[in-house]
C-alpha angles and dihedrals in degrees: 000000000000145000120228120232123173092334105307117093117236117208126253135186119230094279099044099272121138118241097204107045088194094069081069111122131138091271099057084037084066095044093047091053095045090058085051084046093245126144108202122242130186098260091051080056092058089044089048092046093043090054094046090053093044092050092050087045099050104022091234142076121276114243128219076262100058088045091058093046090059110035081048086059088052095048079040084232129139112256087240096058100039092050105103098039090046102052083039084057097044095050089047086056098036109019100181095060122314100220090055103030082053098048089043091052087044104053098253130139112267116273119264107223103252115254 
């Protein structure tokens, strides 16, 4: 399977992954939200940007956890409290799954259920 970019196919596994992460630019980032129908906004670009970083930091996915953690740091709320209104946010912005919608648009394996 394969997405087509400016006229060369990128490879894709059977649920939309890419198999070489290093084929992830903007461009692919657009198609592959498009297949999730999902038109990009500036704030999907700094959630995009934010688990990227934190993949390449930490050498894992991000989990709905980890997104809370650090959108709470930027309301300067405590996780706890920020909770509700941030998975509510989340879904709004990636409504199949946020953890997975995120790693697919940014060019990350696909997430392992957690055990």
């Amino acid at each position: 399977m394969g997405i087509e970019i400016q006229g060369k196919v990128v490879e894709t596994d059977a649920n939309g992954y890419l198999i070489n992460h290093s084929d992830w630019s903007q461009e692919v980032a657009i198609k592959l939200a498009g297949s999730e129908q999902i038109e990009l906004t500036e704030t999907h670009w700094g959630l995009i940007e934010a688990v990227r970083q934190f993949y390449n930091e930490n050498k894992q996915h991000v989990s709905m956890i980890d997104l809370i953690h650090l959108l709470s740091k930027h309301l300067k709320e405590t996780p706890y409290e920020a909770r509700r209104d941030i998975d509510n946010f989340l879904y709004q912005l990636f409504p199949n799954g946020p953890d997975k919608q995120l790693a697919k648009i940014a060019g990350l394996p696909q997430p392992v259920p957690a055990e």
